[in-house]
C-alpha positions as CSV (number, residue, x, y, z in Angstrom):
1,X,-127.7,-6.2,-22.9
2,X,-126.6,-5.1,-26.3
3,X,-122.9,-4.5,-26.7
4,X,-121.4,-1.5,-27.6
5,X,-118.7,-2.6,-30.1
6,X,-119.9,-0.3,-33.0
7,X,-117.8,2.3,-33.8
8,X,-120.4,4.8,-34.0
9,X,-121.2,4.1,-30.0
10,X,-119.6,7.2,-28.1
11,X,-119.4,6.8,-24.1
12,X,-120.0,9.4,-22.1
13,X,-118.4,9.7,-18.9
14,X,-119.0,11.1,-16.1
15,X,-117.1,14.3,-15.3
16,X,-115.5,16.0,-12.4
17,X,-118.2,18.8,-12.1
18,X,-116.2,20.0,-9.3
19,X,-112.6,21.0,-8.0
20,X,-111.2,17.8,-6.8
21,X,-114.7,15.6,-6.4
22,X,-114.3,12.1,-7.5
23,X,-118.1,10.8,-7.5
24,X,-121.8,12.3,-8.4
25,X,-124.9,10.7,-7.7
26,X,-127.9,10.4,-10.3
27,X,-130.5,12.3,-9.3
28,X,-132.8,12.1,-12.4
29,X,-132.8,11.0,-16.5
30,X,-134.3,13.2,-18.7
31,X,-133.8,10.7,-21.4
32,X,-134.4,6.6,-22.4
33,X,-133.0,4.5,-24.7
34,X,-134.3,5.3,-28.3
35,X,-134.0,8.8,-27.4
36,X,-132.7,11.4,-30.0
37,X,-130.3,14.0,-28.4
38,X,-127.8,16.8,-29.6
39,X,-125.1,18.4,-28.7
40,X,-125.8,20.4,-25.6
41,X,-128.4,19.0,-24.3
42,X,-129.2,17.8,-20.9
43,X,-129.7,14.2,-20.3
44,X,-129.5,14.2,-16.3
45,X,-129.1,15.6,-13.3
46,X,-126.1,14.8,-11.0
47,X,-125.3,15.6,-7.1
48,X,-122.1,15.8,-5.9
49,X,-121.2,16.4,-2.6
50,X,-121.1,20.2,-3.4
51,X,-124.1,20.9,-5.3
52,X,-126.4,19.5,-7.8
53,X,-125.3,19.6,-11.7
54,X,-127.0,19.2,-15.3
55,X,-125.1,17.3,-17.9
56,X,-125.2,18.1,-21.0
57,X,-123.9,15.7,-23.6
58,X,-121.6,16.6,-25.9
59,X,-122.9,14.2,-28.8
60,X,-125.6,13.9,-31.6
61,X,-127.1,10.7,-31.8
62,X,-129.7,8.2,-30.3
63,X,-129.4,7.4,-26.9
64,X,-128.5,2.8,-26.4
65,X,-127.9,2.6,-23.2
66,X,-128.2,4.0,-19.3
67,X,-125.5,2.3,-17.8
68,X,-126.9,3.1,-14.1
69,X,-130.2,3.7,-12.5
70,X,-131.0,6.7,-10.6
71,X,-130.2,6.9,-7.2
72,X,-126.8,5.3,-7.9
73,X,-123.2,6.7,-7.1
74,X,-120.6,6.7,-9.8
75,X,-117.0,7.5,-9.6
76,X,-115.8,10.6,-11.9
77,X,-114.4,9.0,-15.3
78,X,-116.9,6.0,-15.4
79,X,-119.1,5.7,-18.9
80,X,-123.0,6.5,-17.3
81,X,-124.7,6.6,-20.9
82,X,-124.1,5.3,-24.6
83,X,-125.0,7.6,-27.8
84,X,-125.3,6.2,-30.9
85,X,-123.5,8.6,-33.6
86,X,-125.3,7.0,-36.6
87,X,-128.4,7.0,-35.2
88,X,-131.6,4.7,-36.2
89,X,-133.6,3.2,-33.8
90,X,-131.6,1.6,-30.6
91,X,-132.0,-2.4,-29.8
92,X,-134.0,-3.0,-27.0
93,X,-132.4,-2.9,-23.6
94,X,-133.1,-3.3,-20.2
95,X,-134.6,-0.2,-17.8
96,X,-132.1,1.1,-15.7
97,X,-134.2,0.2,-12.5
98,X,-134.1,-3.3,-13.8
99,X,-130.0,-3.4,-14.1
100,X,-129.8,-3.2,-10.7
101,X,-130.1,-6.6,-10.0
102,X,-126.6,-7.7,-12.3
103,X,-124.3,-9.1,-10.2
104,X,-121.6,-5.8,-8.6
105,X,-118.1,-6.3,-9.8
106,X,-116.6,-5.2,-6.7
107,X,-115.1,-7.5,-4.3
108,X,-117.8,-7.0,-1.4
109,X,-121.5,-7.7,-1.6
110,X,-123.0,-4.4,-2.8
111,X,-125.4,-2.6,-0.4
112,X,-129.5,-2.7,-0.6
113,X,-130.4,0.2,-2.4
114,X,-133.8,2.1,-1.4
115,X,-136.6,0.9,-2.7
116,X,-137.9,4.8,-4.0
117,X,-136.9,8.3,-3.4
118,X,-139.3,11.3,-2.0
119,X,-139.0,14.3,-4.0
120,X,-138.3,16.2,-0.8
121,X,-135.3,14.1,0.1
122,X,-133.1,15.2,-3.3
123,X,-130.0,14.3,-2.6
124,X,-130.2,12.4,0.7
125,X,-129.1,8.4,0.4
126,X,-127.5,5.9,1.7
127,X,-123.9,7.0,1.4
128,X,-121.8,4.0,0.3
129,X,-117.9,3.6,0.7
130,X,-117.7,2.7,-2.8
131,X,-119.0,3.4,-6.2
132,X,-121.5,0.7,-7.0
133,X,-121.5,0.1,-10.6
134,X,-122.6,-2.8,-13.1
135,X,-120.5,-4.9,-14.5
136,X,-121.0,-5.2,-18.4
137,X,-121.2,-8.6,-19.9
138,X,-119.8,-10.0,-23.1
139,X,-118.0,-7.5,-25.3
140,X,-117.8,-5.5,-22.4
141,X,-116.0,-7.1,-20.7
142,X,-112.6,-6.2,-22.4
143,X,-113.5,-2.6,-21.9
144,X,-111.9,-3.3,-18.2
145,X,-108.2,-3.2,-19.9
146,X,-106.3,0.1,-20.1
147,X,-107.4,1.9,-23.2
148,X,-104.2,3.1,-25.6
149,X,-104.7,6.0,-24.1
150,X,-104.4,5.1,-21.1
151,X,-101.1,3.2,-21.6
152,X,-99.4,6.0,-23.4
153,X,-100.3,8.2,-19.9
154,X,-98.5,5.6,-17.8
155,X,-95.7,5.5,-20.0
156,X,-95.3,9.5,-19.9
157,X,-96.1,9.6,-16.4
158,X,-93.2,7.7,-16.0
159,X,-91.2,10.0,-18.0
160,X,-91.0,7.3,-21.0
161,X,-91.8,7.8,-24.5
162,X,-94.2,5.0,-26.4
163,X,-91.4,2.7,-27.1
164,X,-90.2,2.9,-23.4
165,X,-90.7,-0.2,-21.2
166,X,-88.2,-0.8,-19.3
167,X,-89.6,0.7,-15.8
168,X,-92.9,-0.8,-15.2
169,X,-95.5,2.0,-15.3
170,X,-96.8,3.9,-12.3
171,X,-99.7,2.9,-10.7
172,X,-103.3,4.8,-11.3
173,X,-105.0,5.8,-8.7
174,X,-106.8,8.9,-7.3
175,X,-104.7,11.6,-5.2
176,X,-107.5,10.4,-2.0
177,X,-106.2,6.6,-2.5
178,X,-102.6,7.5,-2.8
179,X,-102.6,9.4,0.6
180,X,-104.4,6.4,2.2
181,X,-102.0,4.0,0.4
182,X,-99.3,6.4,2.0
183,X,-101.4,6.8,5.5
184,X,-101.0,3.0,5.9
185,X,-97.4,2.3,4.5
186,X,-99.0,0.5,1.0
187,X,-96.1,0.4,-2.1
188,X,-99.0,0.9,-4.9
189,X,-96.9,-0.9,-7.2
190,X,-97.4,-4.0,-5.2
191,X,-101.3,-3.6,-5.2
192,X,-103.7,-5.5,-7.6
193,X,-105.8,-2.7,-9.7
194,X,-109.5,-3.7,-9.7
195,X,-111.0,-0.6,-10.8
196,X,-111.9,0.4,-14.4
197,X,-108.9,0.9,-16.8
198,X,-106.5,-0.7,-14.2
199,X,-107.2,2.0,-11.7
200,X,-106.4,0.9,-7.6
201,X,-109.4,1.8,-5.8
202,X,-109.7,2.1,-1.7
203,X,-110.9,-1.1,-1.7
204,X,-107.6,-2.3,-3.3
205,X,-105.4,-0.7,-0.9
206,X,-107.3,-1.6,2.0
207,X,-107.1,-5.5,1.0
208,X,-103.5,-5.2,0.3
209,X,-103.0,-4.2,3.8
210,X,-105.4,-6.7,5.4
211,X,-103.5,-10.0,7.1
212,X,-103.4,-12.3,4.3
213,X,-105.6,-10.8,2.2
214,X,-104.6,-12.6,-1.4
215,X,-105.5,-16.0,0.2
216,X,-108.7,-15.0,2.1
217,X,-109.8,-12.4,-0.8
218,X,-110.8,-14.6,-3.4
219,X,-113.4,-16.4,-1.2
220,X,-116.1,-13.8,-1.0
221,X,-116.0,-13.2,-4.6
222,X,-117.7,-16.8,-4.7
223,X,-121.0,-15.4,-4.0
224,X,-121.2,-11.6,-4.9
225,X,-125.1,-12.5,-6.7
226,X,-126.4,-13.7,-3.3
227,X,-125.4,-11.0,-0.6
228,X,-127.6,-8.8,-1.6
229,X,-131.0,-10.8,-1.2
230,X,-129.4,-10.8,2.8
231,X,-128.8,-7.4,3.1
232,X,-132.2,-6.2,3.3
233,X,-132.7,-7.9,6.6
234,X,-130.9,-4.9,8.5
235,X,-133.8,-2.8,6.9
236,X,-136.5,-4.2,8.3
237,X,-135.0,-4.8,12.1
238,X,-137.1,-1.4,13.2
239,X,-140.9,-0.8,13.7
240,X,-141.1,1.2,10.2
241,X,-144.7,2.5,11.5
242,X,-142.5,4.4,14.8
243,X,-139.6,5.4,12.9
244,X,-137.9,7.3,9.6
245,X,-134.3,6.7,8.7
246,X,-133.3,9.2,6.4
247,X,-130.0,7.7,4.3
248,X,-126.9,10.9,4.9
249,X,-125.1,11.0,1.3
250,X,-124.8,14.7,-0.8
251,X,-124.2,17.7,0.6
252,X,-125.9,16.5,4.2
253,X,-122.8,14.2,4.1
254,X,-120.2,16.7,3.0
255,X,-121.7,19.3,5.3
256,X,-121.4,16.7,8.6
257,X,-117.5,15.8,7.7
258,X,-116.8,19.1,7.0
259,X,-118.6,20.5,10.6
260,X,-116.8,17.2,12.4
261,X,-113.8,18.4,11.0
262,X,-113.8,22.1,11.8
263,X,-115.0,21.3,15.6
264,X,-112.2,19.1,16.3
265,X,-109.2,21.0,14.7
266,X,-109.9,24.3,14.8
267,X,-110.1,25.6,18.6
268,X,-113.1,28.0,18.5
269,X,-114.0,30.8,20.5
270,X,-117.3,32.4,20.6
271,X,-117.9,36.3,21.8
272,X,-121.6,37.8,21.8
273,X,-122.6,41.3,21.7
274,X,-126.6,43.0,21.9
275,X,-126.8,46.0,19.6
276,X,-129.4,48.9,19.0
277,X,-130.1,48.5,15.4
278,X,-133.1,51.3,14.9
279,X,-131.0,53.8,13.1
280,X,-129.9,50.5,10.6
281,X,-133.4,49.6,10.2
282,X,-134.6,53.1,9.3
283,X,-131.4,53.5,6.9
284,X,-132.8,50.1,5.1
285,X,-136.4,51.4,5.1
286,X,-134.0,54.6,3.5
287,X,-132.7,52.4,0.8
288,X,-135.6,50.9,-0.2
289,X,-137.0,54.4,-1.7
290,X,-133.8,55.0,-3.1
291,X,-133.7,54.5,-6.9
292,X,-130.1,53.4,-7.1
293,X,-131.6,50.1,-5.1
294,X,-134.4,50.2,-7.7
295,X,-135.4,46.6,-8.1
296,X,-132.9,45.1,-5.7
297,X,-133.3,43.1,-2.5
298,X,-132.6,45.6,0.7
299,X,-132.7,43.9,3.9
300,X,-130.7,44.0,7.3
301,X,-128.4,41.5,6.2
302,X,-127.0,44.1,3.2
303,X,-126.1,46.8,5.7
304,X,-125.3,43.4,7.9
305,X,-122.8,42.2,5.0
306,X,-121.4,46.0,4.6
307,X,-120.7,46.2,8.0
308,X,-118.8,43.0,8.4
309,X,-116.4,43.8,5.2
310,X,-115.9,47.7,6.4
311,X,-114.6,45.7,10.1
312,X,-112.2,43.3,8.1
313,X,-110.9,46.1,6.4
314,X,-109.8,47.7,9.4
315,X,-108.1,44.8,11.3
316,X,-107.2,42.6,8.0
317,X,-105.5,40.1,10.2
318,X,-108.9,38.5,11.0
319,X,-109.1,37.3,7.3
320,X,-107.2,34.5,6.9
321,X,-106.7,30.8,7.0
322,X,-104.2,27.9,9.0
323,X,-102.0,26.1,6.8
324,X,-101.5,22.8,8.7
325,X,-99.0,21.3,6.3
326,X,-97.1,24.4,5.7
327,X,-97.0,25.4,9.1
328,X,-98.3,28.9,8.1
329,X,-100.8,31.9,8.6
330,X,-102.4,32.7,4.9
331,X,-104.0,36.2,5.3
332,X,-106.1,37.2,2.5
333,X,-106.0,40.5,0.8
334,X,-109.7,39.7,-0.3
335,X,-113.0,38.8,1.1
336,X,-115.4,35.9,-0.8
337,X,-117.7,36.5,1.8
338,X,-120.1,33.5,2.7
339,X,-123.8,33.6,2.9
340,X,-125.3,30.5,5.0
341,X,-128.2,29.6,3.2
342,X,-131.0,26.7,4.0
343,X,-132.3,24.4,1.2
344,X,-134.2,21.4,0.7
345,X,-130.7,19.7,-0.2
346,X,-129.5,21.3,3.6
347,X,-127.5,24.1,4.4
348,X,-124.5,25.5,1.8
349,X,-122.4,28.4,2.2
350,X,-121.9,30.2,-1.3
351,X,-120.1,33.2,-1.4
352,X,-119.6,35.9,-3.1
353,X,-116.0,36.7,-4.8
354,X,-114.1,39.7,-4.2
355,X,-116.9,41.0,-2.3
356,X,-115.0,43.9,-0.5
357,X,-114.3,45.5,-3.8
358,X,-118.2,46.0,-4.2
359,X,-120.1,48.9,-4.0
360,X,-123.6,49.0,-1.7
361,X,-125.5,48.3,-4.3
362,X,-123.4,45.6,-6.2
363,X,-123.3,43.9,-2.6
364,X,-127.2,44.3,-2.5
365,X,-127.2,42.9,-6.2
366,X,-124.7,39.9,-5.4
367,X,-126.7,38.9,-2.6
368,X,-129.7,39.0,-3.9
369,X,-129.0,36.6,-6.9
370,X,-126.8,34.3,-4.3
371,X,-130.3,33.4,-2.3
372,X,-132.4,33.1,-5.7
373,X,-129.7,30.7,-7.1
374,X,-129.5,28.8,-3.8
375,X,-133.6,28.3,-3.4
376,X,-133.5,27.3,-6.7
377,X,-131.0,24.2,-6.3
378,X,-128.6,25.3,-9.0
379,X,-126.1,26.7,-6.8
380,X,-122.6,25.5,-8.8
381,X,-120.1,24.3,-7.0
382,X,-117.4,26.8,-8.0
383,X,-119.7,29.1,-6.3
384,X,-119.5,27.2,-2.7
385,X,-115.0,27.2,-3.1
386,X,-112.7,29.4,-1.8
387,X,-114.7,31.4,1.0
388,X,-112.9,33.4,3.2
389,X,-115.4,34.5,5.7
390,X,-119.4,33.6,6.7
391,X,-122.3,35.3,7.8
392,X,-125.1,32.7,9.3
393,X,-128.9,34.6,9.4
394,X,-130.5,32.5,12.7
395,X,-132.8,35.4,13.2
396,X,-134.8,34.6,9.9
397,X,-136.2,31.4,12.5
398,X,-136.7,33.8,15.6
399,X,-133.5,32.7,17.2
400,X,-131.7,35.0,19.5
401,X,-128.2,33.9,18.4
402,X,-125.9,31.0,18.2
403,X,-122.1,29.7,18.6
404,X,-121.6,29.2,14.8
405,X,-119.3,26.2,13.6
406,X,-116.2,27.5,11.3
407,X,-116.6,26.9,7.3
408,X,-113.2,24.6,7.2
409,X,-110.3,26.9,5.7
410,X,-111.9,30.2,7.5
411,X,-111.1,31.9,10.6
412,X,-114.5,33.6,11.3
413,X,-118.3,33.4,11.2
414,X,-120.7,36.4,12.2
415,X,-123.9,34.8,13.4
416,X,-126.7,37.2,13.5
417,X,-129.7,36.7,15.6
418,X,-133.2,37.8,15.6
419,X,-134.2,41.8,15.5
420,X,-136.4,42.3,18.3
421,X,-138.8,45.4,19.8
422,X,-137.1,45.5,23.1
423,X,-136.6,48.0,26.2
424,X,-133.4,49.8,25.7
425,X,-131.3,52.5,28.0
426,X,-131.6,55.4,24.7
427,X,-130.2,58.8,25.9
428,X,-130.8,58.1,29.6
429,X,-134.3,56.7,28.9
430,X,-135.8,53.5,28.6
431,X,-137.0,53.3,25.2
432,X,-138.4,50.8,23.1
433,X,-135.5,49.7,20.7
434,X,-134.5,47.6,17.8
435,X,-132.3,45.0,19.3
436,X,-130.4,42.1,18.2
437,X,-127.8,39.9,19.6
438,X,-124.2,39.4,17.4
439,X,-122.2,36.1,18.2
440,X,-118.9,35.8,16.4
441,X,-117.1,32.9,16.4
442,X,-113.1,32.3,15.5
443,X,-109.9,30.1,14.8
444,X,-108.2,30.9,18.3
445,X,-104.7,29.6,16.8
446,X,-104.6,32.8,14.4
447,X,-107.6,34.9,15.9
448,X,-106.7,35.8,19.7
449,X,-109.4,37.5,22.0
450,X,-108.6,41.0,21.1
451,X,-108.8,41.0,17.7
452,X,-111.7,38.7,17.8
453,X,-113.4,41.5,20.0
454,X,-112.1,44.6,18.0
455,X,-113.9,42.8,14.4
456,X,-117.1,42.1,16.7
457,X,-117.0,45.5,18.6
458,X,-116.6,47.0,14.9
459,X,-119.7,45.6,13.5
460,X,-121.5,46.2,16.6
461,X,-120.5,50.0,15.8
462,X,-121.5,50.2,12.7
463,X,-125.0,48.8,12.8
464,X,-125.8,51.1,15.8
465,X,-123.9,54.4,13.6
466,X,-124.6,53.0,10.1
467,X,-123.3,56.7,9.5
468,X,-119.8,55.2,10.3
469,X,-120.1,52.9,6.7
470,X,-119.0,56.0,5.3
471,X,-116.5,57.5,7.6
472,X,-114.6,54.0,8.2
473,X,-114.9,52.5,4.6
């Protein structure tokens, strides 16, 4: 591999495309070695376990090396691709599908990797514990000692100036690994950094917590080459021909510890309600002829949304969120509302900001461009943070309705089921009637029974009177 000692050689590393994510997967290059890029451009596609990102590098030059095939994990702040500043044609190198075969610098035997990826699958994989990244050879290998940079950062972090060493530095490591460190009693002064730039990874914290760890550790790291030509044997211990195993990692991943999470903390409490909804459907009919909706996207879920937002505004209380540390009830004086949506990556919940401040048509505007952004797999991850409430659209299947699983940090989420021709007591009469079935689901710790009934019974109102949109907003 050719090193990158040159002083024109830039690194680029990989950022934190995300409010506190420490990893990305590559999805796809859009560039090779030899390669001529500028500033701006995109040279791949990450996931995350929020959304899927472009990077675009922030260089001129000719591309010398991919440090990591697609398909792999990386952990935020590790170099994934080397420019060339000075250009002229870059040595040859080997193909990042090739790399994978270098020997992992991490203390256990790095996981088999699947052998291709179905277009249909983005962002589904196995879902390691650990970055897995190659070690570079050579020159390279000093790159593993804290940078100047780095140094002067421990020294102020320890509230030292460049000449101060006195007070050994504090340790690097990632707010995640310093709560486990905490979680399991570990002094991270004591512990051996293995990570890049003398950062303590999981791994590290976990050995120095394991009975006699510096003694039994360095056996393993013998034979690090060899484990994987064992690992595929797992693989292939089920008929292939009778089954599919899909590898979790992405935002399936996310999603699952985030729905694990919300079932077994916050106590929920589901309430259903069946509601006439002719009069909404002939107001969005209504709308749709309207010029001020010229061009927009007018459904049941807009008068839905509306309806919702006008019920939080009259009991308030129902927006907010449970502070575990803090011991405290945080009510929101806005709504980001939430709009499940399905995609080929699995389900996300963006929302849209200050979303009680809009008008009908800014809601029908918002939402419109939320569902063409989410189809489209560039959903950003800034737009999936800070929700305060959720609507979840089962009806768009032909479900009746559901009991809906809390977004973590929220204390409700409408579920609406499917609008159906049905017989229906109208004026003493047995019509036949637009009807759908409501479920709302809630925090119980902050949301009792008749609050949670007051919000439902509200938006239950509403879509039956949509006249009341304008007498209660």
């Amino acid at each position: 591999m050719t090193t990158m000692t040159e002083a024109s050689v830039r690194e680029f590393k990989m950022p934190d495309v995300g409010e506190g994510l420490t990893e990305a997967e590559i999805l796809k290059w859009y560039v090779q070695p030899g390669d001529t890029v500028t500033d701006g451009q995109v040279v791949c596609e990450v996931e995350t376990a929020k959304a899927a990102v472009e990077l675009p590098i922030p260089y001129d030059g000719v591309v010398r090396e991919l440090h990591f095939p697609e398909g792999t994990t990386v952990d935020v702040g590790t170099a994934i691709i080397a420019v060339d500043l000075a250009g002229g044609a870059a040595p040859a190198v080997e193909a990042p599908a090739q790399a994978q075969v270098r020997a992992p610098a991490e203390t256990e035997p790095e996981e088999a990797k699947p052998q291709g990826r179905q277009p249909v699958l983005v962002g589904y994989g196995v879902a390691a514990s650990s970055t897995k990244r190659r070690p570079r050879k050579g020159a390279d290998v000093p790159r593993q000692e804290p940078s100047p940079s780095v140094q002067a950062l421990q020294s102020e972090l320890n509230g030292h100036g460049p000449a101060a060493a006195v007070t050994p530095p504090r340790p690097l490591a990632k707010p995640p690994v310093r709560k486990l460190a905490k979680d399991l009693g570990v002094d991270l002064t004591t512990v051996t950094p293995t990570g890049p730039d003398g950062i303590i990874t999981r791994e590290d914290v976990h050995a120095a917590v394991a009975p006699q760890a510096p003694a039994a550790e360095p056996v393993p790291q013998a034979a690090p080459v060899a484990a994987p030509a064992a690992t595929p044997a797992p693989v292939a211990s089920y008929d292939t021909a009778r089954e599919t195993r899909i590898p979790v990692k992405g935002v399936r991943k996310a999603t699952a510890a985030a729905m694990v999470g919300s079932a077994f903390t916050a106590p929920h409490v589901t309430e259903f309600v069946t509601v006439d909804v002719t009069r909404t459907m002939k107001l969005v009919e209504e709308l749709k002829e309207d010029k001020e909706f010229a061009g927009l996207r007018v459904n049941p879920l807009l008068l839905i949304s509306k309806a919702l937002l006008v019920a939080i505004k009259r009991n308030p209380d129902v927006n907010a969120s449970w502070d575990e540390a803090a011991q405290e009830i945080v009510q929101k004086h806005y709504v980001n509302l939430g709009i499940a949506a399905a995609t080929p990556r699995g389900l996300i919940v963006p929302n849209i900001k200050d979303a009680h401040a809009k008008t009908l048509p800014q809601l029908a505007e918002a939402l419109g461009e939320l569902v063409s952004t989410a189809r489209d797999g560039k959903t950003t991850p800034a737009a999936m943070q800070g929700g305060t409430v959720t609507i979840t659209n089962v009806g768009v299947f032909g479900v009746d309705t559901g009991t809906p699983i809390l977004n973590p940090g929220e204390s409700a989420i409408l579920a609406v089921g499917a609008i159906k021709l049905q017989p229906w007591v109208h004026k003493g009469k047995v019509k036949p009637r637009q009807v759908t079935t409501l479920a709302l689901s809630f925090d119980h710790r902050l949301v009792d029974g008749e609050l949670g009934s007051k919000v439902l019974a509200d938006v239950a109102a509403i879509l039956e009177q949509p006249k009341r949109l304008i007498t209660w907003a």
